[in-house]
VMD Tcl script that draws the C-alpha trace (Angstrom):
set ca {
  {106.50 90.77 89.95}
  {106.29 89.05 86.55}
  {106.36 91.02 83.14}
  {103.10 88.93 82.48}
  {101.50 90.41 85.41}
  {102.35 94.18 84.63}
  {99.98 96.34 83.04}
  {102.54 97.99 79.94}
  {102.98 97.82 76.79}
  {103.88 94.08 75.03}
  {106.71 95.96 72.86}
  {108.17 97.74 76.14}
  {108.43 94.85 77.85}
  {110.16 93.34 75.23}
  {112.60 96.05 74.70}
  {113.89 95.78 78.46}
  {113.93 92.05 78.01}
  {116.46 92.58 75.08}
  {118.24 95.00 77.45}
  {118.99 92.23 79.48}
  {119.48 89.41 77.46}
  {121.82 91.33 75.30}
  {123.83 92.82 78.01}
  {123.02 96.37 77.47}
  {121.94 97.71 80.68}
  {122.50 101.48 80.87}
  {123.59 102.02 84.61}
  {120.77 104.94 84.98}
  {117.67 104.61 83.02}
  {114.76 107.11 83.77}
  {111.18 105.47 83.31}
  {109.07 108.36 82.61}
  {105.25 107.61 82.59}
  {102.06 109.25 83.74}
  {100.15 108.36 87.00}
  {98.41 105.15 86.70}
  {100.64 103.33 83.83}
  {101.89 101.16 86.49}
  {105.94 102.02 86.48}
  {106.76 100.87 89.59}
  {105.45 97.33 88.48}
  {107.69 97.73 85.20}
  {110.57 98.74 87.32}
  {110.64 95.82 89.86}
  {109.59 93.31 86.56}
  {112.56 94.47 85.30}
  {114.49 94.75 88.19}
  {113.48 91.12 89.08}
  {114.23 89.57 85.61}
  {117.69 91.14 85.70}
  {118.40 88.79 89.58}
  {116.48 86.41 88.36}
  {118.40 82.38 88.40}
  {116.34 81.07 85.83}
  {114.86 83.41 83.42}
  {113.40 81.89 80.59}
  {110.71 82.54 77.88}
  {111.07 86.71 78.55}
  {110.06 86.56 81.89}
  {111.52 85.77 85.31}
  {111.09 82.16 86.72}
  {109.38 83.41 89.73}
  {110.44 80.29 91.62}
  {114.49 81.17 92.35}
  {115.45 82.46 95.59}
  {116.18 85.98 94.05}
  {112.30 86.28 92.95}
  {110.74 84.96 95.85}
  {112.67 87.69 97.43}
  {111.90 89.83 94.94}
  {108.31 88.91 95.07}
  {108.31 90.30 98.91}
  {109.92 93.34 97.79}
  {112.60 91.90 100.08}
  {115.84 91.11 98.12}
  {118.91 92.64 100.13}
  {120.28 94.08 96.64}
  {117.10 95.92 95.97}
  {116.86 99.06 97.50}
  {113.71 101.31 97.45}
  {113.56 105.04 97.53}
  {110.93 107.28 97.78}
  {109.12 110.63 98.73}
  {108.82 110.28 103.01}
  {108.31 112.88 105.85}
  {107.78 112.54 109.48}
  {105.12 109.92 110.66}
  {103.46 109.02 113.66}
  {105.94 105.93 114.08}
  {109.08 107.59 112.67}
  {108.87 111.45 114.18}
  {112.65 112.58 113.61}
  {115.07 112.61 110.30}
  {112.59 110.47 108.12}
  {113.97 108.80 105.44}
  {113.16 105.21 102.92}
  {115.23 102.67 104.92}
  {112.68 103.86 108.29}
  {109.81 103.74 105.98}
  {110.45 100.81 103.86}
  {107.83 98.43 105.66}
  {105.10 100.89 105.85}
  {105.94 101.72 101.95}
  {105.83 98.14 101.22}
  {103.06 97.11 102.70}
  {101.56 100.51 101.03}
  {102.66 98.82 97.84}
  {100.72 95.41 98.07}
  {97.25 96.25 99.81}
  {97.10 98.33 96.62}
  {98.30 95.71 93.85}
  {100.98 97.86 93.14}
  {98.88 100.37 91.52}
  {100.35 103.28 93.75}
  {100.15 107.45 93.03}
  {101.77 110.04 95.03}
  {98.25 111.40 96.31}
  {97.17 107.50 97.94}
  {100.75 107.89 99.48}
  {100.56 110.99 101.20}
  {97.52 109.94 102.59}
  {99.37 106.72 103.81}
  {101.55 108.80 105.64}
  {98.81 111.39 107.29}
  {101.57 113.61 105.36}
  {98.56 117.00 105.56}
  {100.42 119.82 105.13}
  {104.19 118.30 105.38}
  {106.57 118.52 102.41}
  {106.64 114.98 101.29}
  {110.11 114.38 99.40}
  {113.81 112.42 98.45}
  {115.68 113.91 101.14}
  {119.43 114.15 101.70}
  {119.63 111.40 104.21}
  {118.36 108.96 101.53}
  {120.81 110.54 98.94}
  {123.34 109.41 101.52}
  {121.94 106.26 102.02}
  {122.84 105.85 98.93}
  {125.79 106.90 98.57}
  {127.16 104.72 101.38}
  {125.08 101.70 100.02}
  {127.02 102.00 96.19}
  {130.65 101.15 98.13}
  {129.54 98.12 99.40}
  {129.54 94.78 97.63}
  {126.19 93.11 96.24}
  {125.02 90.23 98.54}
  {124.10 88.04 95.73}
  {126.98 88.88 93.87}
  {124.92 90.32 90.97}
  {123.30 93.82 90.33}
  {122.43 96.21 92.79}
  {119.10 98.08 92.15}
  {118.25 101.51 93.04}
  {114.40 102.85 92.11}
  {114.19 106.08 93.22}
  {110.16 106.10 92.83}
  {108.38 109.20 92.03}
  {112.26 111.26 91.18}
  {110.91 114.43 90.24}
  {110.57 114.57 94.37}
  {114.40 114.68 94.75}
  {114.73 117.78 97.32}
  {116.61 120.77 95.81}
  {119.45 120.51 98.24}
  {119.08 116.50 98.16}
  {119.65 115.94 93.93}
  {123.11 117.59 93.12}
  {124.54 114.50 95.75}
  {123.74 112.15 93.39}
  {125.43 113.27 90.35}
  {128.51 111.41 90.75}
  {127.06 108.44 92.05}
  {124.63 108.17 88.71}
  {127.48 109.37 86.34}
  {130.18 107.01 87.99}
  {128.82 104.23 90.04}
  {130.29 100.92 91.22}
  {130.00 97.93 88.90}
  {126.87 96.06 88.47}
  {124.79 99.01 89.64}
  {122.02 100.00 88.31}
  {119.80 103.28 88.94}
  {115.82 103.54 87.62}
  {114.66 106.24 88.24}
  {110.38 106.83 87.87}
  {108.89 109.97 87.28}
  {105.47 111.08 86.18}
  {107.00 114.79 84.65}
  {110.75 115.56 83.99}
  {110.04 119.41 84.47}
  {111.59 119.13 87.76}
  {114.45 116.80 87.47}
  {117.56 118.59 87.12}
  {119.08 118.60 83.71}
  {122.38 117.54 84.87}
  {120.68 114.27 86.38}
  {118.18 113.74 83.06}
  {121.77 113.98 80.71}
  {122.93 110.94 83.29}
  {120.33 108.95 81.92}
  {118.38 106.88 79.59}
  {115.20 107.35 78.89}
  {112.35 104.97 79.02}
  {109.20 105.88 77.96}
  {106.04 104.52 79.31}
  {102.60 104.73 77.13}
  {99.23 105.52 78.72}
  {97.33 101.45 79.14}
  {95.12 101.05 76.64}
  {91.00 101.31 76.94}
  {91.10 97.57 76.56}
  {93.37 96.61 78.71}
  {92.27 98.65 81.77}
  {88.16 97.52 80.67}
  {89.36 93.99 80.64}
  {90.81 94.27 84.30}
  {88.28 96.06 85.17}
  {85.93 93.27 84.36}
  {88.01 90.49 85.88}
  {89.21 92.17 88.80}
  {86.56 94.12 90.27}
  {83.58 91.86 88.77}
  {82.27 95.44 86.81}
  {79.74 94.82 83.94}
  {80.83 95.70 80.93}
  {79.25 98.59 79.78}
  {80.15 100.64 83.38}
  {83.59 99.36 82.65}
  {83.64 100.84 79.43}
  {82.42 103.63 80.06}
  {85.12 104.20 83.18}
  {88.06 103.05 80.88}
  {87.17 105.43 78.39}
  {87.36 108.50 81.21}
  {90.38 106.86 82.91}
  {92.64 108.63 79.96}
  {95.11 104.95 80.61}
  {94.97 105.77 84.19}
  {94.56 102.95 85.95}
  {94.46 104.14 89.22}
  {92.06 106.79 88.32}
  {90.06 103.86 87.15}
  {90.06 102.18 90.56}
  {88.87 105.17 91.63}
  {86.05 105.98 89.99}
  {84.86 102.23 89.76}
  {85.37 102.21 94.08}
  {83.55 105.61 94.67}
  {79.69 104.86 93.90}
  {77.99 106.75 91.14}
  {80.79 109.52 91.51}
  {80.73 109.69 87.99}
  {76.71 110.70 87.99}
  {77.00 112.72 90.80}
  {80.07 115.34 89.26}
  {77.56 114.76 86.19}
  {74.29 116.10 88.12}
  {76.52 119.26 89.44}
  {77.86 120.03 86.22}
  {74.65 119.67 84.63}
  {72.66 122.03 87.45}
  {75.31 124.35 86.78}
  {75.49 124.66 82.92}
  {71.68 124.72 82.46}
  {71.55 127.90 84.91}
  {74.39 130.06 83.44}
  {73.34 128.73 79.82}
  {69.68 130.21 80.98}
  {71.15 133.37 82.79}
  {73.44 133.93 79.28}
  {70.00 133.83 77.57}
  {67.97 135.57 79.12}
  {70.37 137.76 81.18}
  {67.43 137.93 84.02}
  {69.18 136.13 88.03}
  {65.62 135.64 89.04}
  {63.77 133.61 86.37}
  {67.39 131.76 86.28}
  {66.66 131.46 90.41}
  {70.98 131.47 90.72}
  {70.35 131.27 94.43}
  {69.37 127.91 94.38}
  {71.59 126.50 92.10}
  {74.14 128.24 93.92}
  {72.99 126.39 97.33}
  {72.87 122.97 95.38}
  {76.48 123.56 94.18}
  {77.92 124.95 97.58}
  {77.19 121.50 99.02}
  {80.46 120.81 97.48}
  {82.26 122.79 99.50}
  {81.18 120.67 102.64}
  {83.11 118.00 101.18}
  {86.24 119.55 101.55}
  {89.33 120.91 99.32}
  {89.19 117.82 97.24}
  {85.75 117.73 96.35}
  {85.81 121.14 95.31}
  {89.42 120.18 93.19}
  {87.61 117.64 91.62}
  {84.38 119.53 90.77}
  {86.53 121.49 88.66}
  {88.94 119.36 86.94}
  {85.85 117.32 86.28}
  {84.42 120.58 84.97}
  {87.37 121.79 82.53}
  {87.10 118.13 80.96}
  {83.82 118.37 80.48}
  {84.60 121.71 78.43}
  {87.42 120.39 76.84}
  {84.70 117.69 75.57}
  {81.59 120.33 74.42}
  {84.19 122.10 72.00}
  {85.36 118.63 70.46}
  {81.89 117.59 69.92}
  {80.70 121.40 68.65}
  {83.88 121.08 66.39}
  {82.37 117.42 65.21}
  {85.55 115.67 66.22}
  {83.92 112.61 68.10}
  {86.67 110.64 68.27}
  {88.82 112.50 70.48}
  {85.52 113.35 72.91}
  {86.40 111.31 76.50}
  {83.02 110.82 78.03}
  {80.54 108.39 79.24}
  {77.27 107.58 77.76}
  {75.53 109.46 80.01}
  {77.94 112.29 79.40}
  {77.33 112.63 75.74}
  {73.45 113.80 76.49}
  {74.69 116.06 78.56}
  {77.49 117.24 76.49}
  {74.99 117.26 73.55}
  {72.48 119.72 75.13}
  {75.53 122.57 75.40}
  {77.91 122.32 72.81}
  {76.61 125.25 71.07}
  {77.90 127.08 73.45}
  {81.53 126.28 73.05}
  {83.09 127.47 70.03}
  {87.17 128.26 69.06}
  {86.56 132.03 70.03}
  {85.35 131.72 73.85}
  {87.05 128.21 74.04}
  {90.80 129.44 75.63}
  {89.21 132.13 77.63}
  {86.54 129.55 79.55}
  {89.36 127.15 80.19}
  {91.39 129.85 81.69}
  {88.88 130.74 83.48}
  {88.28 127.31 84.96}
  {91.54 126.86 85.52}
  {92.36 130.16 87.25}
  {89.50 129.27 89.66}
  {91.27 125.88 90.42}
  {94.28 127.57 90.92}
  {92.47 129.49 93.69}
  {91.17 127.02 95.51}
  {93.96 124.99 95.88}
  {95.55 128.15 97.35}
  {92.92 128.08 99.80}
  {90.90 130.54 98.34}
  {87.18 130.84 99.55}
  {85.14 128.61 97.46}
  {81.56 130.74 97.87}
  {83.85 133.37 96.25}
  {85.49 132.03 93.73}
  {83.06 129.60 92.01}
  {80.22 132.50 91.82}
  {82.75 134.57 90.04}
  {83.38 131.60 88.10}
  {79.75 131.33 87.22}
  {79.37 134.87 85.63}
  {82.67 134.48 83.76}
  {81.50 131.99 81.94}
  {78.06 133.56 81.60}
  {79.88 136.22 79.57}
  {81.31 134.07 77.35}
  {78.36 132.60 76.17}
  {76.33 135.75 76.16}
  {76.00 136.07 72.05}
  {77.02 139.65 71.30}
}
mol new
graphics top color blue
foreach p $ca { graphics top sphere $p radius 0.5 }
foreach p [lrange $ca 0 end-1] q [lrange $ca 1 end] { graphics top cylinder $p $q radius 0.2 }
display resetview
């Protein structure tokens, strides 16, 4: 992987070209980014520049025998660690070394633009803890006595770290805080809420931005052949997500359809709230409509909601007359434009903790039928004016 071909910031790249070039690689450097800003890209970029034979103009050559390994995700010195559980082909002790075709060819039928949900799907992980276990700790551990291959660095990414196992973490704190020479640890995470301090003091942190509108509407455009104004209107939802952005350009007119339930939704607790009267609002058949969701499993229901506490997140922006912040497609703004005098700073924390209380629910595998019609008269209460 080339810095050219990452999707990251210009003056990031640069920084951890100056890294190199100066000689002033911290042995542990923590790349913390959210989902979609394409950190494992950065981190094998980086990781490839720093092998590379004959790095020139900030970027590797991409023609040395250390990149073309590199390039296959193949170099002997490289050494890739991440979240695993018990497959199909691998049914006892799991760990990254077992996995590491399956995780590589995970990473190139996707471009590289990889998230922890795509991953445990990969796996057919269901219900299975998916994490850094203690065998890979000792992996290693064993791997940092032995001598580099090439004679140069030896590169650990621990992808998605905040998936170190409780009992598997505390093994690596000597390792990061004293390793062999020439080693060097990158660790990616997406939140450092559940990294253990002790391994966050060990080291450096990175920070990776959200990609920009324009970037992800350019690739968009280029990549998937999407006409501008649908790509614009995805990039602007994507919130620099570019997987998210994959997503929603892959899944056909997912965008309208989460628009059409929100909208069925709204207009009949906006018209109950009113006129406080369940059979001129007919809630039986908008409640039928929305219930279809539910035959789409978990995930659809997940999604209705998240998609729902944006959406709300959006009405009070654009009541409050703060359009620049507002996240939405075109199509979105009509909608968005027909409720937001319902949404004002008094009801505004109460209706998102509402929401979010009823996504908590579900993904506890609470009954949907349930828990969205309480849902619905919650927020009919809010906007009932008093």
């Amino acid at each position: 992987m080339l810095f050219k071909n990452v999707m990251a910031d210009e003056a990031l790249k640069r920084q951890l070209v100056s890294l190199v070039d100066e000689n002033r690689i911290s042995h542990a450097q923590l790349f913390l980014g959210k989902e979609g800003t394409h950190g494992f890209a950065l981190a094998i970029a980086y990781a490839q520049y720093l092998c590379c034979e004959d790095r020139h103009d900030g970027d590797s050559c991409g023609k040395c025998h250390s990149c073309v390994m590199f390039e296959k995700l193949q170099h002997p010195d490289l050494h890739l660690i991440f979240p695993n559980c018990t497959t199909k082909g691998v049914d006892k002790d799991p760990d990254s070394k077992k996995l590491a075709n399956v995780f590589r060819n995970f990473v190139f039928n996707r471009n590289y633009h990889i998230d922890f949900n795509s991953w445990g799907k990969e796996l057919d992980s269901k219900n299975k803890e998916i994490s850094i276990n203690i065998r890979d700790c000792a992996n290693i551990i064993q791997q940092n006595s032995i001598r580099a291959h090439e004679n140069g660095y030896k590169i650990y990414i621990l992808w998605m770290a905040e998936k170190l196992h409780h009992t598997a973490a505390p093994k690596l704190l000597k390792t990061l805080e004293e390793p062999e020479n020439k080693t060097l640890f990158i660790l990616l995470a997406e939140s450092s809420d559940h990294i253990l301090p002790t391994i966050l003091s060990r080291t450096q942190l990175v920070k990776i931005p959200p990609i920009s509108d324009t970037i992800i509407k350019e690739h968009l455009m280029v990549d998937k052949n999407i006409p501008e104004d649908i790509a614009t209107d995805i990039a602007t939802i994507a919130e620099g997500n570019y997987v998210k952005a994959l997503s929603l350009s892959e899944e056909n007119n997912e965008i309208h359809h989460l628009l059409t339930e929100y909208n069925i939704f709204l207009r009949s607790i906006t018209s109950y709230a009113q006129n406080l009267d369940l059979k001129q609002v007919n809630y039986l058949q908008t409640q039928d409509y929305i219930l279809n969701i539910k035959k789409d499993g978990k995930e659809a229901c997940k999604q209705f909601l998240r998609y729902m506490l944006r959406m709300f997140r959006n009405e009070l922006l654009l009541n409050l007359q703060v359009k620049e912040l507002v996240k939405a497609t075109k199509e979105e703004y009509d909608c968005l434009d027909t409720y937001k005098s319902f949404f004002t700073l008094k009801n505004a924390q109460p209706l998102l903790q509402d929401c979010s209380q009823a996504l908590y629910h579900i993904e506890r595998n609470c009954n949907f039928s349930i828990v969205i019609t309480d849902l619905y008269f919650k927020i009919a209460q809010h906007f009932i004016k008093r």
